[in-house]
N, C-alpha and C positions, 0 to 999 in steps of 0.2 A: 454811404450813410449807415451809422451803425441803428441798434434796437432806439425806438424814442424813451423805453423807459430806461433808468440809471441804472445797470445791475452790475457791482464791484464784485468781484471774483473774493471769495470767502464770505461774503454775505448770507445769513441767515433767513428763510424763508421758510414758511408753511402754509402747507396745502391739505385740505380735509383733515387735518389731524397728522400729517406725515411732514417732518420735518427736512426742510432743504436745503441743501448747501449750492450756491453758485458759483461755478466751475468757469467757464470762459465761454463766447461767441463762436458758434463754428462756422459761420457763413451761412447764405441762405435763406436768410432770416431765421436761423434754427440755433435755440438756447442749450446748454449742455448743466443738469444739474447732476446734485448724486444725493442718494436717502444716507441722509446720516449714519440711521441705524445700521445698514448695511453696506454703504459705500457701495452700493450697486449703481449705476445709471438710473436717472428717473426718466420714465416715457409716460406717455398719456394713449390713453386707449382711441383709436376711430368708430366713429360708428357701425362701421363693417367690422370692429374685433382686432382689428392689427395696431400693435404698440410702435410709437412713433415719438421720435426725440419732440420736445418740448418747442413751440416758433414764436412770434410776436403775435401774432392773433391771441393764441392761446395766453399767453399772458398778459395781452391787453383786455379779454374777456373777462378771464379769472380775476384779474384786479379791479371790475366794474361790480360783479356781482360777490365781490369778497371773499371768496374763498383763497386766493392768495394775500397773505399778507406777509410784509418783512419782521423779522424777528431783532430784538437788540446782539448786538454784537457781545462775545463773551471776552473778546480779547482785553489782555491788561485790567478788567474791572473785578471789581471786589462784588462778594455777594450779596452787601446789602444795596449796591447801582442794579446787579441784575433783577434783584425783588423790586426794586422801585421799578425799572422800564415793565414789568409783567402786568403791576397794579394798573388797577384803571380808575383813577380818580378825576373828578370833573373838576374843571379849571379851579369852580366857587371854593371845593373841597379843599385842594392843595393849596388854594389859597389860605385858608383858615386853620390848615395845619400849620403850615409851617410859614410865615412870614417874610421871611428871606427868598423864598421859590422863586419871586416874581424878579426880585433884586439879580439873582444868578441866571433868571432866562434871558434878561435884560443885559447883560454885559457879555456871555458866551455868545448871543446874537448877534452883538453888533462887534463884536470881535471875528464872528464869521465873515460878517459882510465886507471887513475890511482885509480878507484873507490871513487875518493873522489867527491860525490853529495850534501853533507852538511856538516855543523857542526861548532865548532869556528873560532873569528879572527884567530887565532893562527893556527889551522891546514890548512885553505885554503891559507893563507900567505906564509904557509912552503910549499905546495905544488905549489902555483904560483913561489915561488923561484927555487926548483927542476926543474920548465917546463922550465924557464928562464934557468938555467946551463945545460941541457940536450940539447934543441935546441937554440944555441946562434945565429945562422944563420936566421931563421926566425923572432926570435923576436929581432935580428939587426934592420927592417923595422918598428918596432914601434918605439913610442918615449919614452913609459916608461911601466913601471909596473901599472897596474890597483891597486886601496886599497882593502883589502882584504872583507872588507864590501861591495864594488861595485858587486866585484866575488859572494857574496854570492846569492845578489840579484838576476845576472846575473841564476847563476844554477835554482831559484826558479822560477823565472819570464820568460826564453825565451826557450821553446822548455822543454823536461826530455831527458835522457840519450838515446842516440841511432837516437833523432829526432832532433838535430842540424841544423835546416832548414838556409840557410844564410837569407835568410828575415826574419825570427823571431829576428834577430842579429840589424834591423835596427832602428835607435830612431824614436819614432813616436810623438816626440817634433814640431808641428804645421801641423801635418798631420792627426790629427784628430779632429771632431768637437766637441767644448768646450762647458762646459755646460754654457748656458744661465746667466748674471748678472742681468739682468733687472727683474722688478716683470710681476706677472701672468700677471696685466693688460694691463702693456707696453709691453708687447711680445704678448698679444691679442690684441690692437691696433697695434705693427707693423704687424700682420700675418695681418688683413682685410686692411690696405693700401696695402699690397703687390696685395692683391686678388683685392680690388678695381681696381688697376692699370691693373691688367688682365681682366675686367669686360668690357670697351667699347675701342674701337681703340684711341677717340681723347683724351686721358687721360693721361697724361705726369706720368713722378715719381715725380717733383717737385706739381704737383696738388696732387698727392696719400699722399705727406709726407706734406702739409698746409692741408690737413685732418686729418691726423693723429694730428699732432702739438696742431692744433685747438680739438680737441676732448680731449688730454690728457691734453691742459689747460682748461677744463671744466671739468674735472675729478679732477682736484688740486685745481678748485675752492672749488667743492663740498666736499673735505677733510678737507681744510681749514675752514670751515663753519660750519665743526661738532664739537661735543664738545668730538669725543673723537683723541687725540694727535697722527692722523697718519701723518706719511713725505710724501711730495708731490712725484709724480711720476716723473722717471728720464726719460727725453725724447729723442728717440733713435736720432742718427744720421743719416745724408743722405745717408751718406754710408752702414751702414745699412740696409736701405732699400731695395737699388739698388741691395746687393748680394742677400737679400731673394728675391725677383723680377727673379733675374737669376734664385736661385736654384729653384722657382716655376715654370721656363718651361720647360713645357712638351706639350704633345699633346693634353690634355685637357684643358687647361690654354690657351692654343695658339688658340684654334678651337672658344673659348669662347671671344678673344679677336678678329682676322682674321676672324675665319671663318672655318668649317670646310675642305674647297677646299684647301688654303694655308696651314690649318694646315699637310692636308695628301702631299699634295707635299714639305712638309721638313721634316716630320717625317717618309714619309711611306716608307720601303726599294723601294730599286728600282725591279724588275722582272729582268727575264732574258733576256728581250730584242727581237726583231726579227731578226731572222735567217733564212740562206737557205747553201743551200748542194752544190751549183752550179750557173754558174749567169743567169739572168734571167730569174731565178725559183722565187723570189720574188721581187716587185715595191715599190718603198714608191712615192706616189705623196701629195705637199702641195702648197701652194701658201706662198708667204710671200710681204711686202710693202718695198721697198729701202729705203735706206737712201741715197736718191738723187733727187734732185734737176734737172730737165732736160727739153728740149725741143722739142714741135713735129716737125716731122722734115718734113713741108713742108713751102710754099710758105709764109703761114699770121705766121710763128714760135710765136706761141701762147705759154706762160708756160702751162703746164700738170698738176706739181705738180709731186707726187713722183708716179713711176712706180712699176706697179704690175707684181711680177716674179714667172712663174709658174713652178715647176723643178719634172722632173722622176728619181729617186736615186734606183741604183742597190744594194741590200741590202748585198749581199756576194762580191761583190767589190768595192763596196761605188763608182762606176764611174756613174757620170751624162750624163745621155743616151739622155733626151731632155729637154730641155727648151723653154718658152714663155713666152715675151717682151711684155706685154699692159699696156694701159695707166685706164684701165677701171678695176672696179673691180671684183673680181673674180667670176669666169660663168662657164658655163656646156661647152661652144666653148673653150673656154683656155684647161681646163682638156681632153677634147677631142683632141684638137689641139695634145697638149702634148705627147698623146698615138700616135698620127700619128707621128709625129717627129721624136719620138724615136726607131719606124719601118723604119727610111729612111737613107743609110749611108751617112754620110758627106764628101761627097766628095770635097767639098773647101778648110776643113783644111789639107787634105794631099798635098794642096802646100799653104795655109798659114804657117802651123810647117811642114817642110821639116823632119826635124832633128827624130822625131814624127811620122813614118805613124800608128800608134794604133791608135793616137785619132782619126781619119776617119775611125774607124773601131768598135767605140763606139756604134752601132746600135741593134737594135731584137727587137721582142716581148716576153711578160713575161707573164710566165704561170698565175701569180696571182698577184693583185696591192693591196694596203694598202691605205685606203683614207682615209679622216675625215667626219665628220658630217655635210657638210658647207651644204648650203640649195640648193649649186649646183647642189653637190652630191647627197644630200639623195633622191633624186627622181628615178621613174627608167628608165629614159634614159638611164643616164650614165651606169647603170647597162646592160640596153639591150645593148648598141652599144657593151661593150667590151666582151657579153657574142656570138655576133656575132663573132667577131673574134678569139672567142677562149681564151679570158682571165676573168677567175674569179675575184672578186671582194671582200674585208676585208675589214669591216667597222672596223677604230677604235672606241673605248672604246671611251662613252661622255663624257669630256671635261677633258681629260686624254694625254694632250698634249707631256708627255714624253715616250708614247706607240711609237711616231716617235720620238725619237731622233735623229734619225742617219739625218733626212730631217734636223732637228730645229736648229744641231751642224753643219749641211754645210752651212744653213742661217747664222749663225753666223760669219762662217768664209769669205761668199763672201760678208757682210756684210764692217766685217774691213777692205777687200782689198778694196773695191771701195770706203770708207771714205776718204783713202787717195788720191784722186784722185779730179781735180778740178768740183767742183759742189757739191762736200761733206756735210754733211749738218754742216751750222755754225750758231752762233749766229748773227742773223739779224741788233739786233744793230751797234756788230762790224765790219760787211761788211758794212753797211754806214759808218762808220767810216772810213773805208780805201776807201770812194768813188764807193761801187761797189750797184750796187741796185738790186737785185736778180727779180726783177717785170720786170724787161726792159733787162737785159743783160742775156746770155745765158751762161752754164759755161758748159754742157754735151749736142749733138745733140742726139737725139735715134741711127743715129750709131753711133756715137760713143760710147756711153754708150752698146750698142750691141759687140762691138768690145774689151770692156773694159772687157766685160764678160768672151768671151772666151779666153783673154790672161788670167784670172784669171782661168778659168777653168784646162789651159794649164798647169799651175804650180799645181795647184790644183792635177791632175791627176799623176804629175810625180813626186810628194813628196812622203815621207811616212807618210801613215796614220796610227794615232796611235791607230785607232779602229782594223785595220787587221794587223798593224805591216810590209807591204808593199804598195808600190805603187797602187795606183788603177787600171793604167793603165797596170802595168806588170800583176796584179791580172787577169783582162780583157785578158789579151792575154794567160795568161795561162790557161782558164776555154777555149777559143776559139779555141786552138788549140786540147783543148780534147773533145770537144765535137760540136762546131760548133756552128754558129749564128743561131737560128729561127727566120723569118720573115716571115711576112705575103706577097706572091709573087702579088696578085693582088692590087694595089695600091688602084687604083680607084676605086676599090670595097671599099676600105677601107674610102674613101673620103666619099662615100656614109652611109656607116652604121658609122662612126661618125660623126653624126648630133644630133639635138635634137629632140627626141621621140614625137608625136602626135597620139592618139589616142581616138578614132574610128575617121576614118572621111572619107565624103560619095565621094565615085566617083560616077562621070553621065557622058552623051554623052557630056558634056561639061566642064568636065575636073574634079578638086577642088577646091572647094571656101573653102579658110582660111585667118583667119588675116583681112578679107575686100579684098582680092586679087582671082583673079583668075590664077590657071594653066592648062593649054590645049595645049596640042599636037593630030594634030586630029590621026594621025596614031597611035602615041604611048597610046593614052584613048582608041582607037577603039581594040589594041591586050589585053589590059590588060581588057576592057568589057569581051571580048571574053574569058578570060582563067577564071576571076573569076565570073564571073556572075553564076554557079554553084554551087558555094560556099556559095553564100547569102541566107538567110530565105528569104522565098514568101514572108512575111509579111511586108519586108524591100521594096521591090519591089511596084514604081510608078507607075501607070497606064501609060502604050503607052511609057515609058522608061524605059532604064536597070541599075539597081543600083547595087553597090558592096560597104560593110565595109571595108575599108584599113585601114591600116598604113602608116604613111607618117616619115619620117626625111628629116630635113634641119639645115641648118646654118644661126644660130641665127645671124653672121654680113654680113649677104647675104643671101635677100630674092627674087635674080632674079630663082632661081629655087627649087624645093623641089624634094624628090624621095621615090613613092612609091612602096611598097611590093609587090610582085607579091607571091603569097602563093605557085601559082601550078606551078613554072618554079625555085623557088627560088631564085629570085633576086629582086636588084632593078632598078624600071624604071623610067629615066628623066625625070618630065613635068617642061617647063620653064614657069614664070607666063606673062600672055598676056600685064600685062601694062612694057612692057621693059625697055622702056624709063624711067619710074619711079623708077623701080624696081631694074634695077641692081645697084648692090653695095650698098643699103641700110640695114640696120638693124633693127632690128626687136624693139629695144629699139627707133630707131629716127621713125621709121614707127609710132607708137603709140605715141610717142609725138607729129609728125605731125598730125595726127588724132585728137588728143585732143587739140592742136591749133585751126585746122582749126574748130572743133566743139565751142570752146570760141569765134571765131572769127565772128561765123555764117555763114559760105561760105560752100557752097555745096559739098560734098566731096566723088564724084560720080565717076563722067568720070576721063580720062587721066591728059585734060586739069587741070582742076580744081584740082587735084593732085598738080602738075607741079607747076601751078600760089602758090598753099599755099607753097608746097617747099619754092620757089624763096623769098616770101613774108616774112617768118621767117629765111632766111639765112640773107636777108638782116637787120632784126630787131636784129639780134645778133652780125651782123657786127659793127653796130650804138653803141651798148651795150657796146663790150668785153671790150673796151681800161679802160672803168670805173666801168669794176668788180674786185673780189677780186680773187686771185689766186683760190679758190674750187669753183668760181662760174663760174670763163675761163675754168678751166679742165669738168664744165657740159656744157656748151655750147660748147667747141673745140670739140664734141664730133660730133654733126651737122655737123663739116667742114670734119669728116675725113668719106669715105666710102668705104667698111670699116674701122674699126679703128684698126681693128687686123689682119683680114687675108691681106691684101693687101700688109702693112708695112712690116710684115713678109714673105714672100713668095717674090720671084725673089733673094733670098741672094746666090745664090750658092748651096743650098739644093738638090739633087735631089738624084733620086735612079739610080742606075748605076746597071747593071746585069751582071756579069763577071767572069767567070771560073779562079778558084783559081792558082795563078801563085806566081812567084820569086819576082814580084816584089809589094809583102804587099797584095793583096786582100785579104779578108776575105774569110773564107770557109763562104758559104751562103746556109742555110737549106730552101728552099720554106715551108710555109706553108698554104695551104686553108684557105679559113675562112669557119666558122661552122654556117655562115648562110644558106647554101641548105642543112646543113645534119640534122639540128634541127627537133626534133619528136614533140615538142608542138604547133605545129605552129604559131610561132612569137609570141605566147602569150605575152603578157607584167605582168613582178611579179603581181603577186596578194597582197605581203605585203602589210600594209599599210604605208603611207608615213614616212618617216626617220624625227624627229626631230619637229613635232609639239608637242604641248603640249595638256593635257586633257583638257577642258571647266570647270571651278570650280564652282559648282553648288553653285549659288544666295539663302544664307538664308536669315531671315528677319535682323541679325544683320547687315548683310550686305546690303541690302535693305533701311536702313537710320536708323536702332537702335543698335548707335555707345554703346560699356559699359562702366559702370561709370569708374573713375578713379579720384583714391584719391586727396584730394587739396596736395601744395606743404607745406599749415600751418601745417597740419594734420603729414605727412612726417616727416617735423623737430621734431612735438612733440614726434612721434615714434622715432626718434633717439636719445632723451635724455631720455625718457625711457628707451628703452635696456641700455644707459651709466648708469644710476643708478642702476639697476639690476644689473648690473657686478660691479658697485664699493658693494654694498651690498654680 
């Protein structure tokens, strides 16, 4: 009894990617193949290691679990049969290409079964007659009888007996690629236009093919000119080119044209994305720029220009926990903001959306946030404050902007709603055309553009997403009812540890001097001497006073108070800074450009007064200014008139935290959390990394130094380029 499966000696087979040839039976139950590529014997490994000719087991395994499979035979077929047996087209498919497929499976078949595989007109004639009078039903749906010469072809050329593939059945009449009319040279002049055209970005295909053009009519000069009688070269068409063009991209070709960055963000698959198990077990925070048009909304309604939106995206319910509305661009106080926002519930919209009590229920903190590389972030402030409260920190990947998608596809979409909305951005010319002047008239106030938000957010949250296939909002309420909101219970602690990080800096009996400011509280300098003056090296230590290294945070658009670290009590303690008057509500960005004013100006910039007097002095210089600057030069000066420009405008909306034992009517179950600033073991350390996102100093050689390299003339060039043309007409 031989093998049960069929195997014909020259048969084609593969295995894992290794190509087989079927040699004969050697007894035993033992197969004999050989590797193609090398006409070696093929063996199969034992699990003890030792290589062993091929048996029926082994190929009745292999053939269960697919890794052997038979290959189409190459003998006698032409290569547009072998391209068809490779394709893998489904029945429906082949059907719809080609409408004869069915007609040729249908008569090779029933020519098998009748053993008739070859031989004359005359016997396959008689036998397509027989299959005709046998099944009249079937071959009803054709329209005729194939010629008996066509049949013949048919049995030699598509499939052998038993292997009837219906895609081997289908014409491969312009479906496969034709060989070449053009001579060697004109198909080597079209391939370097194609490549040309992929060589620098500003390069059109109508430039790549007036090169091509222009070279193979210097080519038919130089034919013409010789004495022996060749025909001048046929020159391809535009169209020509443009397909070889297409079929030359790829990621090499594109990286070489773009750029490597573009070329991996269209070739490179995508990853699986991020996930989490539960919500606010993972953050996505980004910034993004509107597309809007709006105004500040106080008293001098100065244009802005377009606002900066900062958003916290729950990554397992896709619901937007917080956001931040400034005019300025993006900062370590936004991003911090953001994380406090998003610990506080909103209690306003459960009687703005009545219909709605989830979205007031959209609040917590998250175990782990997802940032970018922005220069706000990569510091480690942002890092300490949120490792205070207990949330880790994932930098993404540089400059790998689809690592957040899920942020970059809700900018998109809050994007289109608020386009349609008036103040949208349009074309400048044509709103003068219709009388409107986008400089002078107001089309969005910040609230209302704040207000525009959350009605989009509102619909946003009760659609279905087609990332999770539900609601955000029901998503959100289903992860809350199993498991409960986290937040942080001390608020104001929270206020405090997001700030932005300052380190070392000296307390004395007179408080801290930073920025040019002092702060001092004499009770509050005098507990906090007292607890860390024990802490400090001798060596730090003044004569006849007490010094201590702190840590400070504050808010960068409010520098009426800062607060420092107390190590041995674990917390932090208020010092307000002494010039009040100056100091509250200013930011840290107009503090220093007051500073650098009053220092161009020459004016002493000392005491209180002298503070005050340059204020006053540069508000009014920008007053005189604004009406005849240009929109990005009003949004850097409007920046002067607002103090703050972020926390102020935001804060008093309705926000607050509310504490309230879970009832009938919508509260959220609410989990208290600590924050992990008194339980931290390092104390307060600040990372040691070093900073996120600078770049290495590129060491100054002498070429660089002023010994630029030569570089060919452009005469030199052309004569290289009729060179290589006569070496290839040669």
């Amino acid at each position: 009894m031989g093998c049960p499966i069929r195997f014909t000696p020259g048969d084609r087979w593969e295995f894992k990617g290794a190509e087989l040839i079927f040699e004969r039976e050697l007894g035993d139950k033992l197969l004999q193949f050989s590797v193609k590529r090398t006409l070696a014997p093929f063996q199969v490994e034992q699990p003890s290691g030792m290589l062993v000719a091929p048996d029926w087991n082994w190929a009745t395994s292999s053939l269960a679990n697919g890794s052997l499979r038979r290959l189409p035979t190459e003998e006698t077929r032409l290569a547009a049969r072998r391209a068809a047996a490779e394709r893998e087209y489904a029945s429906e498919d082949a059907a719809a290409i080609d409408k004869q497929a069915r007609l040729r499976r249908f008569v090779v078949q029933g020519l098998d079964k009748m053993g008739v595989t070859s031989g004359g007109d005359a016997k396959i004639q008689a036998a397509v007659d027989r299959l005709w009078d046998e099944q009249p039903n079937k071959t009803a749906q054709f329209e005729g009888k194939p010629a008996a010469r066509t049949v013949r072809r048919w049995l030699a050329e598509r499939g052998s007996p038993g292997s009837r593939a219906l895609r081997q059945m289908i014409s491969m009449a312009g479906r496969v690629k034709r060989r070449s009319r053009l001579e060697t040279l004109a198909q080597k002049a079209l391939v370097k236009a194609a490549l040309f055209y992929w060589s620098c970005p500003r390069i059109h295909v109508k430039d790549a093919y007036a090169r091509m053009a222009v070279r193979i009519e210097r080519l038919n000069r130089i034919r013409a000119a010789s004495s022996a009688n060749v025909p001048a070269l046929k020159r391809p068409s535009r169209e020509a080119l443009r397909l070889l063009v297409r079929e030359f991209e790829c990621l090499e070709t594109y990286a070489e044209r773009w750029g490597e960055r573009k070329a991996e963000l269209r070739f490179k698959a995508d990853g699986r994305g991020l996930a989490a198990s539960r919500f606010l077990q993972l953050g996505c925070l980004d910034h993004t720029l509107l597309d809007n048009v709006a105004v500040f909304d106080n008293d001098a309604l100065l244009p802005l220009g377009r606002p900066y939106l900062t958003v916290l995206i729950d990554v397992r319910t896709r619901c937007v926990v917080g956001f931040v509305l400034c005019f300025e661009p993006p900062s370590l106080y936004q991003a911090l903001e953001c994380v406090k926002r998003a610990n506080q519930p909103k209690a306003d919209l459960a009687e703005r959306y009545p219909d709605f009590p989830v979205l007031a229920q959209i609040f917590g903190r998250f175990d782990e946030i997802v940032i970018d590389n922005g220069w706000e972030l990569a510091g480690s402030s942002y890092e300490d404050a949120l490792g205070d409260a207990g949330t880790s920190v994932r930098w993404a990947p540089v400059r790998s902007p689809t690592y957040k998608a899920i942020v970059e596809r809700f900018f998109r979409t809050l994007n289109g709603q608020i386009r349609k909305a008036p103040g949208g951005v349009l074309n400048p010319e044509l709103l003068r055309e219709m009388g409107y002047d986008p400089y002078q008239d107001a089309a969005l106030t910040r609230a209302e553009l704040e207000g525009l938000i959350w009605d989009v957010l509102k619909l946003y949250h009760i659609e279905v997403h087609d990332g999770v296939g539900r609601p955000p909002a029901d998503l959100w309420r289903q992860d809350m009812e199993a498991f409960g909101i986290d937040v942080i219970a001390d608020v104001r602690q929270l206020e405090k540890m997001a700030g932005q990080m300052k380190y070392p800096c000296t307390l004395t009996k007179s408080g801290v001097q930073v920025f040019g400011l002092q702060f001092h509280d004499e009770a509050a300098t005098a507990a906090l001497l007292q607890d860390l003056i024990s802490t400090s090296p001798i060596r730090e230590q003044r004569k006849g006073s007490a010094t201590a290294r702190v840590k400070i945070k504050f808010n960068p658009a409010d520098l009426g108070r800062i607060h420092v670290w107390n190590e041995r009590r674990k917390l932090y303690v208020t010092l307000p800074c002494t010039h009040d008057g100056y100091a509250d509500g200013i930011s840290l960005w107009q503090h220093e450009r007051l500073s650098e004013w009053a220092e161009q100006k020459g004016l002493e910039f000392s005491s209180e007064d002298d503070r005050n007097r340059a204020r006053a002095a540069l508000i009014a210089n920008i007053e005189r200014l604004a009406p005849e600057l240009k929109v990005r030069q009003r949004r850097a000066m409007a920046r002067l008139l607002s103090s703050p420009v972020v926390q102020d405008r935001l804060q008093g909306r309705g926000v607050v935290v509310a504490h309230a034992p879970s009832r009938h009517d919508g509260m959220a179950p609410v989990v208290p959390h600590d924050t992990l600033a008194s339980e931290r073991t390092d104390g307060s350390t600040p990372p040691t990394r070093p900073p996120r996102g600078k770049r290495r100093r590129r060491r100054v050689t002498d070429v660089d130094a002023g010994q630029a390299p030569p570089t060919p003339s452009p005469e030199r060039a052309e004569d290289a380029s009729d060179i290589d043309d006569w070496k290839e007409f040669e």
